[in-house]
Structure formats: structure tokens, C-alpha cells
C-alpha positions as CSV (number, residue, x, y, z in Angstrom):
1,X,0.0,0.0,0.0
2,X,1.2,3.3,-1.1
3,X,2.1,5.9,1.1
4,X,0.3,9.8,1.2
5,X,1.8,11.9,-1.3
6,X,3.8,14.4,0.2
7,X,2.7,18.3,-0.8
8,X,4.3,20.1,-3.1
9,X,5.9,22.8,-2.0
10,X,5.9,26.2,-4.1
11,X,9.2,27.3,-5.9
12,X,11.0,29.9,-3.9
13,X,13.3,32.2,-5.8
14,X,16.1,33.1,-3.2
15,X,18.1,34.9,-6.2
16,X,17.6,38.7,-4.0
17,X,18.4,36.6,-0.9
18,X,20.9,39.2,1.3
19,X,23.9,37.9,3.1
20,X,22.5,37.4,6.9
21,X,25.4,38.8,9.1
22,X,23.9,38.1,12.2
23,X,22.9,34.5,13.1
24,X,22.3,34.5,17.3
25,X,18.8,33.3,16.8
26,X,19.0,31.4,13.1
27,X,20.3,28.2,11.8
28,X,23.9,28.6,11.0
29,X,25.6,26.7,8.2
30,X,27.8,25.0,11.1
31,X,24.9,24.1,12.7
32,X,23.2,22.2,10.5
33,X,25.9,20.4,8.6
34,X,26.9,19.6,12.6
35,X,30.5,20.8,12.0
36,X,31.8,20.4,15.8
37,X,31.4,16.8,15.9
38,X,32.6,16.6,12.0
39,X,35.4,18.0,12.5
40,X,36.3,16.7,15.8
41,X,36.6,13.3,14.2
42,X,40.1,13.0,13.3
43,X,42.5,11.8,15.8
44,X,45.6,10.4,14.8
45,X,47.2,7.4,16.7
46,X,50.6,8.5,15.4
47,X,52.6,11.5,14.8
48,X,53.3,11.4,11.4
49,X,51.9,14.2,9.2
50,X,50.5,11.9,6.7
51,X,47.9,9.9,8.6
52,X,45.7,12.6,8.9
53,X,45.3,12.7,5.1
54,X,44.6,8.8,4.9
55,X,41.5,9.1,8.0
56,X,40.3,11.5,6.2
57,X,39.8,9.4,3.1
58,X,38.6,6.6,4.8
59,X,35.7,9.0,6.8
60,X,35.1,10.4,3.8
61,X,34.6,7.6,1.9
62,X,32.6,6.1,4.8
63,X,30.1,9.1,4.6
64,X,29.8,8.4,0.4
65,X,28.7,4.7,1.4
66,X,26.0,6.0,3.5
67,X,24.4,8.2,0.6
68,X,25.5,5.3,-1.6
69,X,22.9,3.2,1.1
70,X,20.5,5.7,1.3
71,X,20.0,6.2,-2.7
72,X,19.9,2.1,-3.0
73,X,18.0,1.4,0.0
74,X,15.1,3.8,-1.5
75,X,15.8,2.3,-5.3
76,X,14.8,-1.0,-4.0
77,X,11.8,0.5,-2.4
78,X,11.2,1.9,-6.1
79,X,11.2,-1.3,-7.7
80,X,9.0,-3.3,-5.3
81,X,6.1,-0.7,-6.2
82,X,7.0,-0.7,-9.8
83,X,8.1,3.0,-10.1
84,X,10.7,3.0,-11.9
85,X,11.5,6.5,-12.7
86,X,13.2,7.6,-9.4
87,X,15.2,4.5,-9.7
88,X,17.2,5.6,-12.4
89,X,18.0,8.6,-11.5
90,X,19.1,7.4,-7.8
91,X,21.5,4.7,-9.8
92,X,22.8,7.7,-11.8
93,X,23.5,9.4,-8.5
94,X,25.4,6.4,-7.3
95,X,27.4,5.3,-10.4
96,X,28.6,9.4,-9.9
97,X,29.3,8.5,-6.0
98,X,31.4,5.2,-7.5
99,X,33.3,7.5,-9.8
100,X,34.0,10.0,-7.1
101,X,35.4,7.1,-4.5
102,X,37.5,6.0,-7.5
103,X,39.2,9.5,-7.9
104,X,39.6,9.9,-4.2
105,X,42.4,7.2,-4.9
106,X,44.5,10.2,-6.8
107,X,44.6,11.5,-2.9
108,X,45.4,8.8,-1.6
109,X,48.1,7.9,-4.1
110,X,50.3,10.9,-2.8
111,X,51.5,8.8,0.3
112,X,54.6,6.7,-0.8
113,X,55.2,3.6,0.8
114,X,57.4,5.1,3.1
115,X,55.3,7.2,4.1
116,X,52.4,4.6,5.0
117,X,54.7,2.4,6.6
118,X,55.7,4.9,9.3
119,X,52.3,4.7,10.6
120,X,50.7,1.7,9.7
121,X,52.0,-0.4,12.6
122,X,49.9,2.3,14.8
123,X,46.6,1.2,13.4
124,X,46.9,-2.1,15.5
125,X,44.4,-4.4,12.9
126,X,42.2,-2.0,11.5
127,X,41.2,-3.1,8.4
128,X,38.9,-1.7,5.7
129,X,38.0,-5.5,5.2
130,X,35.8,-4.5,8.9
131,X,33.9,-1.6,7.3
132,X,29.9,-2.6,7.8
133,X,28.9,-0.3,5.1
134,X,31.1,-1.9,2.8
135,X,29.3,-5.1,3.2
136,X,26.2,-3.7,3.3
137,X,26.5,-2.6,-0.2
138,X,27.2,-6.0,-1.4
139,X,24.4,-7.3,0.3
140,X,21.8,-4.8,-1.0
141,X,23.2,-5.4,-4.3
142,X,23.2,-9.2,-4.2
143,X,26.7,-10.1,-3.6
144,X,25.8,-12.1,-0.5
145,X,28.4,-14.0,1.5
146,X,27.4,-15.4,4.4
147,X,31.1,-15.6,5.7
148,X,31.7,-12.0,5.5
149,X,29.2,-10.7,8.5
150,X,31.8,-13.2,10.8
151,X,34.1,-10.4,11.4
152,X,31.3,-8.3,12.9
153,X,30.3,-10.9,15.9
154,X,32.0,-8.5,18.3
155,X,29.4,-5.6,17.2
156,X,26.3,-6.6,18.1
157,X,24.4,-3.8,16.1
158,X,26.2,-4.1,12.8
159,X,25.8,-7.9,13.2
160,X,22.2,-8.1,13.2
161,X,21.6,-5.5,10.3
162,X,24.1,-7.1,8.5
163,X,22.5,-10.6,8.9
164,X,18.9,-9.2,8.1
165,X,20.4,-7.7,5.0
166,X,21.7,-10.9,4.1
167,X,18.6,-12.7,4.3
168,X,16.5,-9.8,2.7
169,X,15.6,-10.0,-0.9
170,X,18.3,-7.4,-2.6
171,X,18.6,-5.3,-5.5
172,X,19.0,-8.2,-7.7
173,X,16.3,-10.3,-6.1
174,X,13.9,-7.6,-6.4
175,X,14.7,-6.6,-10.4
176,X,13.8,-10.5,-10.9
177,X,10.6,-10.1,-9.4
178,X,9.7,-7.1,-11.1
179,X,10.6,-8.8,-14.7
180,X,8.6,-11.9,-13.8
181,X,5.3,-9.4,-12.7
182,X,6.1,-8.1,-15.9
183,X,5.3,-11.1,-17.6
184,X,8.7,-11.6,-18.5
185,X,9.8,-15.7,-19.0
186,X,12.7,-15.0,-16.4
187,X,15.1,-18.6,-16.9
188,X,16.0,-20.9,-14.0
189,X,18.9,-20.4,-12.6
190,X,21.7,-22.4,-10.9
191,X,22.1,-20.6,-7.5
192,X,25.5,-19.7,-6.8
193,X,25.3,-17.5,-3.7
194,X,24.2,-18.2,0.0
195,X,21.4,-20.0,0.9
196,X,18.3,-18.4,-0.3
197,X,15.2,-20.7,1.1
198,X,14.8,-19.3,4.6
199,X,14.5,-15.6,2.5
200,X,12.3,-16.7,-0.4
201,X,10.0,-18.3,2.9
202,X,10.1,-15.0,4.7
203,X,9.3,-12.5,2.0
204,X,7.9,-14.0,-0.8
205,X,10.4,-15.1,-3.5
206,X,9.3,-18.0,-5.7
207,X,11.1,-21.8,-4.0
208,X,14.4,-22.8,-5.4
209,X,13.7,-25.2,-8.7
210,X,10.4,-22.7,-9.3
211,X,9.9,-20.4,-12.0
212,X,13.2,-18.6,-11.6
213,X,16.3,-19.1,-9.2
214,X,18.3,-16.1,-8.6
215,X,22.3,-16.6,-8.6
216,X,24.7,-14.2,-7.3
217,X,25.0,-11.9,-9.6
218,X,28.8,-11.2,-11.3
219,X,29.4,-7.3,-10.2
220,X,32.7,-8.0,-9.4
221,X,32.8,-5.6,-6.3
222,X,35.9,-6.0,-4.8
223,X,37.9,-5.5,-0.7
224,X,40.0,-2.6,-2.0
225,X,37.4,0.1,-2.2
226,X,37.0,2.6,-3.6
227,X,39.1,1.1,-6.6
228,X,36.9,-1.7,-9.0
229,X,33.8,-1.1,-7.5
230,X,31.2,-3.1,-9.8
231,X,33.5,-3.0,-12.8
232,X,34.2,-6.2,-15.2
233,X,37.6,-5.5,-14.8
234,X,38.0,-6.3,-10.9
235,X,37.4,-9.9,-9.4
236,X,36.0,-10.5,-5.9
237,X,38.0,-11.4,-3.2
238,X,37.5,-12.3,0.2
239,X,40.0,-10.8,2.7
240,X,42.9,-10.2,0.0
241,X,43.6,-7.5,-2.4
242,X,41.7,-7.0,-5.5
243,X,43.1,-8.9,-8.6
244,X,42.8,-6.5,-11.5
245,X,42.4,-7.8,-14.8
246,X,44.4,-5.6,-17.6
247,X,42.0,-4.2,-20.2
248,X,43.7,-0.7,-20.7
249,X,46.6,1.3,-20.6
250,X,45.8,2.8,-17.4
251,X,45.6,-0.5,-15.4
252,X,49.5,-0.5,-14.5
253,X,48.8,3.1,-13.2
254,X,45.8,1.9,-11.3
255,X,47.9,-1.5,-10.2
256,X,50.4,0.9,-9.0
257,X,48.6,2.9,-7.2
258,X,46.6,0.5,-5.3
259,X,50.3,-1.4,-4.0
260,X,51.5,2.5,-3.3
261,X,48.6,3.0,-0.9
262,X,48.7,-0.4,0.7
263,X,46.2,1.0,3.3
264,X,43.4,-0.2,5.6
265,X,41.3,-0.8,2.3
């Protein structure tokens, strides 16, 4: 059942809007975007200058995930009511997020090995194989591993979203289901990914053997994010560094700058 269609609000043209010099009883721009606690984010286990630089691209991509959630998380929502046309525009917005991430890597890239190495001992075994949103975009997308949410057994919270998200029809599951509503003669497929009956049980999906089986689809998202994210040219790999597969010029620069950053990702 559909939700009430929210008003729509009239266009305000704010193009004569003055500069407001005195904020004591208004929103502030530090306010809303919550600046203190932003900011007060970073801090260092080390004393090398260069670590600040690589928190920051880690928090930062951490904070792209969570719009990258959001956007898919509300996609899916789209495609279970058959409403297509916000879909598309909230993949656009994420394929833009992806190429974003992948650029942050030109950042990154200006720490030499050196460099990382004088810190890296500091960061105990912080991993970016442990970041939650990370696996919750290949779970909402419907590259499920069952194996990957093991890590999280210490964080109680993460766990159990992480485990419902697993089980949850995804991105993938639900596109099927739309095609087959559709009228579509979706094939039978050999399923490749976890275990699916306890999900298609719980929420609907048609029984393994019925008229379509969803297998994990090839994305080819890879541990070393930002780099290879849902490209053909990356394979997946549990725990160990991305394995790229040459198909350009540019992948010895991007090989090279993946072993140059040999960070937490």
C-alpha cells in the first residue's frame, strides 16, 4: 500500500536573498551540517603528518557509502512498487558516487610507501575489510556471502543488520521479481550465492527449482574500495587484495597505485 503523497511545495526564488550577518537566533551553516562533531573526528594514533590525510579518506569515503545506502535502499523501495523513474536517477547518482570514490584514490596515491609504513604499525588491525557499510552494499546489491558478516560478531548492532540484510531480498532479487510481474519468462537459474530458502520463505520469492532461481549476480565488487567497485575489470576477493584484470593502458597506473597505498582498504 502506497504511502500519502507528500505536498508540493511552491518554488522559492532566493536569487535577491541578502547575506545574513547576524545568526544569534538562526540556523547557522555549522549548525546544520553539525560541524563540531565533523570536524572533531580525526585523531591520529601517530605523529606522522601523513595519517591525517589517509583518516580522512577513509571517513570520507565512509560518509559516500551511507548516501551510496540511502539512494539504493530507496531504489529497491522503487522497484518493489514498480516506479521505476526515481530508480534511475538514484542509480545515476550512485554510479557518480562510485566514480567520485575511485578519484579519491588520486589523494590517496600521494602517500609513498614510506610514508604509509611509518604509521601503519599504529593502526593495530584495523582493516577496511571490517567496514559494515562496505558489506552492506554487497548485500543490497546481491553479492551475498554469508562468511563476511563473521568479522562483525563483536558488534552486536552491525551484526544483526548485516545478517537481516543478508537474508533480505536485494537489489538483484527484487529486479527478478519485477521482470517476472512483468510477464517476463525469467530462466531458471543455478544458485550460486548463500542459501536463499529461509529468505524466499520470509518474503515471498518464488522456491528454489520454481519459475526462476536467482544466482549471485557477477558485479565483481571488490575488498579494495573505492578502486573496481562493480566494474568487469576487478574480481572478488575475500579478505585479500583486488586482482585487476588488464584491459587498458591505465591499469599498471591503477595496479600501482593501489600497492602504493597499501592502506586499511
Amino acid at each position: 500500500m502506497e504511502g500519502p503523497t507528500p505536498p508540493v511545495r511552491p518554488f522559492v526564488d532566493l536569487s535577491d536573498e541578502q547575506v545574513h550577518w547576524d545568526l544569534s537566533e538562526h540556523l547557522s551553516y555549522s549548525q546544520y551540517l553539525h560541524l563540531d562533531k565533523l570536524l572533531d573526528a580525526q585523531h591520529p594514533l601517530s605523529y606522522h603528518h601523513d595519517e591525517m590525510l589517509f583518516m580522512i579518506i577513509h571517513q570520507v569515503s565512509e560518509l559516500w557509502m551511507k548516501l551510496c545506502l540511502h539512494e539504493l535502499n530507496a531504489t529497491i523501495d522503487c522497484v518493489r512498487r514498480d516506479d521505476l523513474g526515481p530508480s534511475f536517477k538514484m542509480l545515476a547518482r550512485v554510479s557518480t558516487i562510485q566514480t567520485q570514490l575511485q578519484q579519491s584514490w588520486d589523494v590517496l596515491a600521494t602517500i609513498t610507501p614510506s610514508d604509509y609504513s611509518a604509521f601503519r604499525n599504529s593502526l593495530g588491525r584495523a582493516s577496511g575489510f571490517q567496514s559494515p557499510q562496505y558489506r552492506m552494499l554487497e548485500f543490497l546489491i546481491g553479492n551475498k556471502n554469508a562468511d563476511m558478516i563473521k568479522v562483525f560478531r563483536g558488534d552486536a548492532a552491525n551484526y544483526h543488520a548485516l545478517d537481516r540484510a543478508l537474508r533480505a531480498p536485494s537489489l538483484y532479487d527484487e529486479v527478478l521479481r519485477l521482470l517476472s510481474r512483468r510477464g517476463l519468462d525469467i530462466p531458471r537459474r543455478r544458485s550460486t550465492g548463500i542459501s536463499h530458502s529461509p529468505t524466499r520463505r520470509a518474503s515471498g520469492l518464488p522456491p528454489r527449482g520454481s519459475a526462476f532461481t536467482t544466482t549471485r549476480p557477477r558485479i565483481g565488487i571488490c575488498t579494495g574500495w573505492p578502486s573496481g567497485w562493480w566494474t568487469s575489470t576487478t574480481s572478488f576477493s575475500c579478505g585479500a587484495s583486488p586482482t585487476p584484470r588488464p584491459s587498458s593502458a591505465s591499469s599498471a597506473t591503477s595496479a600501482a597505485r593501489a600497492a602504493r597505498a597499501g592502506s586499511l582498504i
